[in-house]
ROPA-300051 format. One record per residue (C-alpha): residue number from 1; residue in three letters; x, y, z. Coordinates in pm, whole numbers, m for minus. Layout:
NUM; ALA; X; Y; Z
...
// end
This chain:
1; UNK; 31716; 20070; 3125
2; UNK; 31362; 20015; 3001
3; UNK; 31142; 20317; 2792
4; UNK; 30890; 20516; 2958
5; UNK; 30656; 20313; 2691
6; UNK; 30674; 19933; 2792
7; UNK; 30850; 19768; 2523
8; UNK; 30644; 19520; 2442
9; UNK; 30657; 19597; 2039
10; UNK; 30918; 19662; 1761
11; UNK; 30841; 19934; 1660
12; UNK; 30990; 20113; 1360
13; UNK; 31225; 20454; 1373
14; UNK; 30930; 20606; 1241
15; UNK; 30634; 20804; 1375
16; UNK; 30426; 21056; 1218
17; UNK; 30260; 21399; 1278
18; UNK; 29989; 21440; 1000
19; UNK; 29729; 21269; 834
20; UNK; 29505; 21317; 542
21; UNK; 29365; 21072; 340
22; UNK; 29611; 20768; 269
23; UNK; 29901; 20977; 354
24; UNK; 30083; 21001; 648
25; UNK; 30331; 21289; 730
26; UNK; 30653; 21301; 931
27; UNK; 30775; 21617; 1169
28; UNK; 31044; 21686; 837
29; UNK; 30726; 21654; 559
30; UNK; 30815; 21349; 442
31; UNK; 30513; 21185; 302
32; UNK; 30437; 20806; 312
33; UNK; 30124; 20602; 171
34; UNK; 29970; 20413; 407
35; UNK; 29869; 20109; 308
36; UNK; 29821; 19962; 632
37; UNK; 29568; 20180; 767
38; UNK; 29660; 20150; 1133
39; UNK; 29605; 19752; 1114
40; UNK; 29281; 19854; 883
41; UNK; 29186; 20103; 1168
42; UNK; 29134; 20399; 948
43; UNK; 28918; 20311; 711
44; UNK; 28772; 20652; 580
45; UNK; 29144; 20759; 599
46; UNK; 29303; 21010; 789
47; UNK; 29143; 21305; 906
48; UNK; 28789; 21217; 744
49; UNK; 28617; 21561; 790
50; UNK; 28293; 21426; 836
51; UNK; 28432; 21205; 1124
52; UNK; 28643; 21554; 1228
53; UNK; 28292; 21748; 1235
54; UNK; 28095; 21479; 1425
55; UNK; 28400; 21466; 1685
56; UNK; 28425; 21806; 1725
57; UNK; 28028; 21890; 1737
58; UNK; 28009; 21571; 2043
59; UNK; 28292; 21699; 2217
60; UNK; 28171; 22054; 2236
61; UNK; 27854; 21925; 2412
62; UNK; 27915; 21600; 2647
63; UNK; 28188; 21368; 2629
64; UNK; 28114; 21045; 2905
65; UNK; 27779; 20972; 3134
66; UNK; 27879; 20626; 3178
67; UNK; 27592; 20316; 3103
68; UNK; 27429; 20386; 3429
69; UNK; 27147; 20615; 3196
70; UNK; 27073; 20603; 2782
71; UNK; 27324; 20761; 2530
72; UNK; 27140; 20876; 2266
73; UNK; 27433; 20829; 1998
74; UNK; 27475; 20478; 2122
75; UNK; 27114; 20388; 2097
76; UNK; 27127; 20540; 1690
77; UNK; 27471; 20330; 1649
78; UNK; 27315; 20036; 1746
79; UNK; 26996; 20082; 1522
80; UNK; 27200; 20167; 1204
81; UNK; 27399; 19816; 1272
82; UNK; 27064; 19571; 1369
83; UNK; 26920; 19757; 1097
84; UNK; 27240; 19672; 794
85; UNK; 27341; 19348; 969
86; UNK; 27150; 19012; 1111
87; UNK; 27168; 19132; 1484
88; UNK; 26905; 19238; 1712
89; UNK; 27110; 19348; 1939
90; UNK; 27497; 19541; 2018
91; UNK; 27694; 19559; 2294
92; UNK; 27939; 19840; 2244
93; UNK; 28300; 19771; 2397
94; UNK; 28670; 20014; 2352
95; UNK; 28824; 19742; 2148
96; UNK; 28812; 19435; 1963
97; UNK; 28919; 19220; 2251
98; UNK; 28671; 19329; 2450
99; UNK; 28432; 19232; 2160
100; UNK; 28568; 18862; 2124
101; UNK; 28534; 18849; 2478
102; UNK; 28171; 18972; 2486
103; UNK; 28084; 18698; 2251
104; UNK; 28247; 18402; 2440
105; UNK; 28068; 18514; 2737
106; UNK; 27743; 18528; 2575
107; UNK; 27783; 18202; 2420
108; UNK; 27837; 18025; 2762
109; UNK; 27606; 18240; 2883
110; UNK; 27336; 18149; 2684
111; UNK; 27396; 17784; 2720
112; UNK; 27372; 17852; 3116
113; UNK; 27035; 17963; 3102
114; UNK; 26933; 17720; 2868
115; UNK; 27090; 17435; 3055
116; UNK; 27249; 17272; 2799
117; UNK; 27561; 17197; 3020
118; UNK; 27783; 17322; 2707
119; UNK; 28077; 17574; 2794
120; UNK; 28349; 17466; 2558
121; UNK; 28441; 17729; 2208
122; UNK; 28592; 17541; 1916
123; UNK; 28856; 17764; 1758
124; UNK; 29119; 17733; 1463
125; UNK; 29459; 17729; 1456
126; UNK; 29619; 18055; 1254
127; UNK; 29342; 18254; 1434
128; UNK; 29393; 18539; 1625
129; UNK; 29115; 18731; 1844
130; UNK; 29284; 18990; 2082
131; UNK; 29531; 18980; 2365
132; UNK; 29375; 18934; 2686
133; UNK; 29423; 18617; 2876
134; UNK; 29090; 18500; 2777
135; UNK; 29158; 18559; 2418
136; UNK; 29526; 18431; 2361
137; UNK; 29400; 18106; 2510
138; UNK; 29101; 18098; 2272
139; UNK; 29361; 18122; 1974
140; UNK; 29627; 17874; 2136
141; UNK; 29944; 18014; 1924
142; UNK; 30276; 17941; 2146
143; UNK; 30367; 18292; 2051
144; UNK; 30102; 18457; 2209
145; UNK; 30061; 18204; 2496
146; UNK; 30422; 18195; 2605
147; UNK; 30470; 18254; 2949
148; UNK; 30135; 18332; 3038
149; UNK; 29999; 18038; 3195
150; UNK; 29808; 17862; 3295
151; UNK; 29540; 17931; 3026
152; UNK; 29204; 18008; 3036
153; UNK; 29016; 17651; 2999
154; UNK; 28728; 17558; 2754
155; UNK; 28886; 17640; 2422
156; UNK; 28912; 17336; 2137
157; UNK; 29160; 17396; 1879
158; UNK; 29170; 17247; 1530
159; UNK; 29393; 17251; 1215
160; UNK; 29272; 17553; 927
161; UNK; 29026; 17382; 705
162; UNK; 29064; 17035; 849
163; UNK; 28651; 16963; 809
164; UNK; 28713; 16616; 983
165; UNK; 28880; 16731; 1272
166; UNK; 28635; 16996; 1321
167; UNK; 28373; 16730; 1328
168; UNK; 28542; 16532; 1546
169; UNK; 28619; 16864; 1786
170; UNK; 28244; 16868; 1859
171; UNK; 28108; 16709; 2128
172; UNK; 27781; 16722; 2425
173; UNK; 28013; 17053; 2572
174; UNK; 28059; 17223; 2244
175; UNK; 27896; 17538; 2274
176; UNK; 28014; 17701; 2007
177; UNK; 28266; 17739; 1702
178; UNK; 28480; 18087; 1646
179; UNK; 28593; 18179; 1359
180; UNK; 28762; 18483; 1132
181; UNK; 28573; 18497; 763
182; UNK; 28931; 18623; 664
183; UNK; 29212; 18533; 900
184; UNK; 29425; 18888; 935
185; UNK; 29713; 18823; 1172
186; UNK; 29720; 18495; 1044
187; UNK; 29849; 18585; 680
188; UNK; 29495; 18691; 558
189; UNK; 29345; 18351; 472
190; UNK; 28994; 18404; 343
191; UNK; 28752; 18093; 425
192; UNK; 28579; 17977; 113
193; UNK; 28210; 18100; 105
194; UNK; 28089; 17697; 76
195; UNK; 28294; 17632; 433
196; UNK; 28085; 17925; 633
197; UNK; 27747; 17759; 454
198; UNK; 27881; 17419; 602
199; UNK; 27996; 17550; 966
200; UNK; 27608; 17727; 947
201; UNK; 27477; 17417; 839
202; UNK; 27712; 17190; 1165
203; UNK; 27608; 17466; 1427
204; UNK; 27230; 17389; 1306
205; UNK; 27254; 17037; 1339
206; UNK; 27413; 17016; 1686
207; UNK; 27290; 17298; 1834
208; UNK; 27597; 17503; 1854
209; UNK; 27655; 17919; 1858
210; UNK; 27810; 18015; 1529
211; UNK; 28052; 18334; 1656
212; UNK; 28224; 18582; 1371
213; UNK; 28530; 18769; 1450
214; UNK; 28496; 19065; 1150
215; UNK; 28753; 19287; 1370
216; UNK; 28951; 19296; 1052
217; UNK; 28739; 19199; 792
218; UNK; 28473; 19407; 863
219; UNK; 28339; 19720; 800
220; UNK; 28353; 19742; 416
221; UNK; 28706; 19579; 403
222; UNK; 28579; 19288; 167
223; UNK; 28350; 19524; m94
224; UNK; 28051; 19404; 151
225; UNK; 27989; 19573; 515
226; UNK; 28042; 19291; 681
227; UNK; 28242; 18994; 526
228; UNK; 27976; 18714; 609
229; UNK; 27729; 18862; 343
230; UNK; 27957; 18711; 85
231; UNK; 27859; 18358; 167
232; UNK; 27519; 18452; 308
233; UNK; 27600; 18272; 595
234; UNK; 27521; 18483; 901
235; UNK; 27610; 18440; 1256
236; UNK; 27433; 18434; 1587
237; UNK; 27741; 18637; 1771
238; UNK; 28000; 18884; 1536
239; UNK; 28268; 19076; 1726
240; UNK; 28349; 19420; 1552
241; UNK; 28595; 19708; 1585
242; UNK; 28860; 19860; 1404
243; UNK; 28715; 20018; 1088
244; UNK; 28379; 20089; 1277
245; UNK; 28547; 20396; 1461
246; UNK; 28752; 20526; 1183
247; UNK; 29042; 20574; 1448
248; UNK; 28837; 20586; 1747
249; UNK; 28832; 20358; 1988
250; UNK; 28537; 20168; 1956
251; UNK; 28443; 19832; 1912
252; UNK; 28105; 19633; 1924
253; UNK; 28002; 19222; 2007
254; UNK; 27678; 19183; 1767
255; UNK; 27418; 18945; 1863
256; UNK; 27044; 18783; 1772
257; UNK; 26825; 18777; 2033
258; UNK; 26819; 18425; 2069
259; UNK; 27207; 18428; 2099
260; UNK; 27162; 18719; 2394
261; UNK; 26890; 18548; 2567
262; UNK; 27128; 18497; 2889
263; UNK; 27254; 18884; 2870
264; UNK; 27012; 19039; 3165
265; UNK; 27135; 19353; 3346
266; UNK; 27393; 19282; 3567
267; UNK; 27556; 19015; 3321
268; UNK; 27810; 19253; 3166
269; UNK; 27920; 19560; 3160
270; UNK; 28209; 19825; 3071
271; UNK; 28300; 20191; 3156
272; UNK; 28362; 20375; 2862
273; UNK; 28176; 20133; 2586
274; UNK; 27930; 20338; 2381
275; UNK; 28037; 20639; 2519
276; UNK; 27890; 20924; 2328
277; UNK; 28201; 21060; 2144
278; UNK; 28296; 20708; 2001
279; UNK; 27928; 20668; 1908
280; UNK; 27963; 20985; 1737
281; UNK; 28219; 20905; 1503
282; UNK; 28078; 20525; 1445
283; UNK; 27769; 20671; 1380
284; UNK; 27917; 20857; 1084
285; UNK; 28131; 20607; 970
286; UNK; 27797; 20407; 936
287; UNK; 27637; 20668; 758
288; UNK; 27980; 20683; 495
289; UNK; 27948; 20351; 439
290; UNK; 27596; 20325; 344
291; UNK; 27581; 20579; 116
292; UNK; 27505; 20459; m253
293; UNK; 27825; 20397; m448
294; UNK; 28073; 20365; m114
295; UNK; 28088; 19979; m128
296; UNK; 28087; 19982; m548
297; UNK; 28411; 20209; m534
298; UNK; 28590; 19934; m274
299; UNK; 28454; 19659; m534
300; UNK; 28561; 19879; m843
301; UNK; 28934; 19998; m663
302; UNK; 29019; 19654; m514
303; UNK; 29021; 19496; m843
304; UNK; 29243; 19680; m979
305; UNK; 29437; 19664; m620
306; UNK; 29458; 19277; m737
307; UNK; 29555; 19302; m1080
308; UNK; 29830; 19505; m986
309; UNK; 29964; 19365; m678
310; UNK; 29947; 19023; m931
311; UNK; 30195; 19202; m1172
312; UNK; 30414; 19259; m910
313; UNK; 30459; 18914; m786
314; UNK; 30498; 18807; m1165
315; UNK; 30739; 19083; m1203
316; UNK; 30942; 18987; m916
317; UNK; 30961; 18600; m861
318; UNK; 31226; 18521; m625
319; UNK; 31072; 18841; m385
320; UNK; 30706; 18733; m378
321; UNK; 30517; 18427; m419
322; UNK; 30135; 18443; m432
323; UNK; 29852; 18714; m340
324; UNK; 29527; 18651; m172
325; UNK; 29273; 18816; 6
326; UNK; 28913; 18958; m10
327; UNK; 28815; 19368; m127
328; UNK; 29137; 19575; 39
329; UNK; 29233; 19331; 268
330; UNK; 29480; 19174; 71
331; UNK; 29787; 18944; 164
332; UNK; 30129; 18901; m54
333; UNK; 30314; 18582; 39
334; UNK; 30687; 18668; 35
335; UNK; 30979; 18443; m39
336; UNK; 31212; 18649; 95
337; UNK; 31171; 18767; 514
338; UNK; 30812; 18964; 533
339; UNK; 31024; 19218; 736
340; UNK; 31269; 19280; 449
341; UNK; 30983; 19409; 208
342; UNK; 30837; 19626; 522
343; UNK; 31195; 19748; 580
344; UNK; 31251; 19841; 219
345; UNK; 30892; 19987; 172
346; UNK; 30998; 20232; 430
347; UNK; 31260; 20336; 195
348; UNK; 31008; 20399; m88
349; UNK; 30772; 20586; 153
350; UNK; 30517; 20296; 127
351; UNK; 30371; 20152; 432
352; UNK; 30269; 19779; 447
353; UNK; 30142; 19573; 762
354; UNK; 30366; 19173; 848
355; UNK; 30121; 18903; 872
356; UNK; 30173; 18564; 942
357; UNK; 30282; 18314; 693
358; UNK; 30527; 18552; 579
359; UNK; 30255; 18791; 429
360; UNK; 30252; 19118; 374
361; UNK; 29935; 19262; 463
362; UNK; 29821; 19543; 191
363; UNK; 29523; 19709; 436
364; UNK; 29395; 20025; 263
365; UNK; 29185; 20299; 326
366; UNK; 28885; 20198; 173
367; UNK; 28887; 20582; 7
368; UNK; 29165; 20541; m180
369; UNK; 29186; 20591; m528
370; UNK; 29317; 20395; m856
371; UNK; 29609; 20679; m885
372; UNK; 29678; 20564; m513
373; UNK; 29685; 20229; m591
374; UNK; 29897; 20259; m875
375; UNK; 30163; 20477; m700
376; UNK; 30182; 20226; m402
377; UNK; 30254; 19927; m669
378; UNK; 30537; 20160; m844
379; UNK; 30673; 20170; m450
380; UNK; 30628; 19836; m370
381; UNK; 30819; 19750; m714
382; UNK; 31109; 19982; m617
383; UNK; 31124; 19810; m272
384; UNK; 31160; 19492; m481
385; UNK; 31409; 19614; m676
386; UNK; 31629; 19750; m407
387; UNK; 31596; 19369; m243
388; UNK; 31681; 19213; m556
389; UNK; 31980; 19432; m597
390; UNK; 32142; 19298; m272
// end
C-alpha cells in the first residue's frame, strides 16, 4: 500500500525535531552534525535568531498580498541583491526550479523581442537545474528523464569541459549557454575560473545569453556571495535559492536589464514569489552575509575544512579517493558505495549529502566553527573505520 507521503525518495529512518546551529536533534536527544545543511539550504544554521526575529516580527503584521500591489520587503530584497551582484533586476520565485525556469524564459524571451530567431539553451552534461519538465529536459540525465517524455525541445547538450564540442554546439538558434560555476548534484565539480572567462568571452562573440545556476553555489557557499566573483566573469541571467532563505522558501532568477528587456507585465508571473515573509528572512540573510568578517570566516573555516577532509582521504585509502570543491561546498570521491559512508555517518551522528560521481557532498553551515569542523572529521574517520572493519 503506498504512504500518505508519495514515495518518490529514500529517505533515511531518521527525522529530527530540533535545530540550533549545525546540530540537529532527534525526538530521544540524540544529536547529529549536520553537514549537509538541508542540501546547503540552511546556511546561517538552524534556528538563526536573527532570521527567527525577522520571521516572527513579519508574521505578526502581514503574511501574503499577492504581486497584484508592491511588497515593501521584496522591493528592499531586490535592492540589497542589484546592489552586491551584477543585476539590475530580480524576479523572486518559491524555489530554485522556478528560478532556472525564469531564466530560460527570459533568454528566449529576449531573443523574441529582439528577433534574433534564437530559442535553443546549450547545457552540460553532469548538470542538474530542478525537476520540472522544463528543467529535467534542460539537464538531459536518463535518470531524471526516465519515463517522462516526450521532453521539452530546445535544449543542446554537451560533454563537461569538452571546449570543442561546445563550440561546435553553437549555432544561428543558440540563444544561450547554462551552466553551474560548481556542479552540486553532479559530484560538486567546480569549473576552472579561465573556462567562465572563455564561455564570457564565446557568448560575446556570438551574441549568446550567458545564464548561472548559483542554486547551490551561491550565497556565500564558495567564501564569495556569489560563486561567479571568483573568476570575475559575470552573467546576464543567475538563478538563486537555497541559502538565500536560510530555510525559507525562497528563490530568485537575477537579471541585467539588457537580459530582461523582453520581461513586460504580463510576461511572467507567480503567486507566492516575494511574498513578504520570505522577503523577510532573505532580507536578513542578506544583511548576515554582508556584514564585515562573514565571508573572511567561510574563507578562514573552509581551509581548514580542506586540510582536514585531505587527511582523511590520506588516512583512509581504500574508503576515499580525492576531495574537491570551492569554500564549504566540498565533494569527497569515495571508492567504496557513496551510500555506505552516508549509512555509516549516521552511526557516528554525522550527516553528509550523496552526490553524483560517487561523492559525498560535505555542505556546511557557513557558521560553523573550526571545533565543528574538527569533530565532524573525527566522525567521518570513525565512519571509515567501521567500513574498513567489515
Amino acid at each position: 500500500m503506498i504512504t500518505p507521503v508519495l514515495p518518490t525518495y529514500a529517505r533515511a529512518p531518521l527525522s529530527f525535531v530540533e535545530g540550533e546551529g549545525p546540530w540537529l536533534m532527534t525526538e530521544d536527544g540524540t544529536r547529529y552534525l549536520d553537514m549537509g545543511a538541508g542540501i546547503a539550504v540552511a546556511a546561517l544554521g538552524h534556528a538563526h535568531p536573527r532570521l527567527i526575529a525577522a520571521l516572527d516580527k513579519q508574521s505578526r503584521r502581514l503574511w501574503h498580498t499577492s504581486n497584484l500591489y508592491e511588497i515593501p520587503n521584496q522591493t528592499k530584497l531586490a535592492e540589497m541583491l542589484v546592489e552586491h551582484t551584477f543585476a539590475d533586476t530580480v524576479f523572486f520565485t518559491n524555489s530554485g526550479t522556478e528560478a532556472t525556469e525564469a531564466a530560460v524564459k527570459m533568454a528566449r524571451k529576449y531573443h523574441a523581442v529582439k528577433g534574433t530567431g534564437r530559442d535553443e539553451i546549450i547545457t552540460f552534461d553532469g548538470s542538474f537545474h530542478g525537476r520540472t519538465l522544463g528543467m529535467i529536459s534542460a539537464a538531459g540525465a536518463e535518470k531524471l528523464t526516465n519515463g517522462f517524455g516526450p521532453l521539452l525541445p530546445g535544449f543542446v547538450h554537451v560533454p563537461f569541459g569538452d571546449h570543442d564540442a561546445l563550440k561546435a554546439a553553437i549555432t544561428d538558434r543558440t540563444a544561450a549557454i547554462m551552466i553551474e560555476p560548481v556542479q552540486g548534484e553532479g559530484g560538486i565539480v567546480p569549473v576552472p575560473d579561465q573556462c567562465l572567462k572563455g564561455l564570457r568571452d564565446l557568448c560575446d562573440e556570438h551574441g549568446i545569453l550567458l545564464i548561472y545556476d548559483e542554486i547551490q553555489c551561491g550565497v556565500g557557499r564558495t567564501g564569495k556571495l556569489f560563486a561567479y566573483e571568483w573568476s570575475g566573469a559575470a552573467p546576464d541571467i543567475m538563478a538563486v535559492a537555497k541559502g538565500i532563505g536560510g530555510g525559507f522558501p525562497l528563490g530568485a532568477c537575477l537579471a541585467t536589464q539588457e537580459a530582461a528587456t523582453g520581461m513586460t507585465a504580463g510576461t511572467h508571473g507567480t503567486t507566492y514569489g516575494g511574498n513578504p515573509l520570505a522577503c523577510a528572512v532573505g532580507c536578513e540573510v542578506m544583511s548576515v552575509m554582508t556584514e564585515d568578517g562573514f565571508l573572511d570566516h567561510v574563507n578562514e573555516v573552509s581551509g581548514h575544512l580542506r586540510q582536514g577532509l585531505e587527511g582523511l582521504v590520506a588516512s583512509h585509502p581504500d574508503i576515499f579517493e580525492l576531495v574537491r570543491g570551492a569554500g564549504l561546498m566540498i565533494g569527497v570521491k569515495c571508492k567504496v558505495p557513496n551510500m555506505d559512508v552516508v549509512n555509516a555517518g549516521y552511526d557516528a551522528q554525522v550527516l553528509v549529502i550523496p552526490g553524483g560521481d560517487n561523492v559525498i557532498r560535505i555542505l556546511p553551515p557557513l557558521i560553523v566553527t573550526r571545533e565543528n569542523i574538527d569533530d565532524a572529521v573525527r566522525r567521518l574517520d570513525q565512519a571509515a573505520i567501521a567500513l574498513e572493519s567489515r
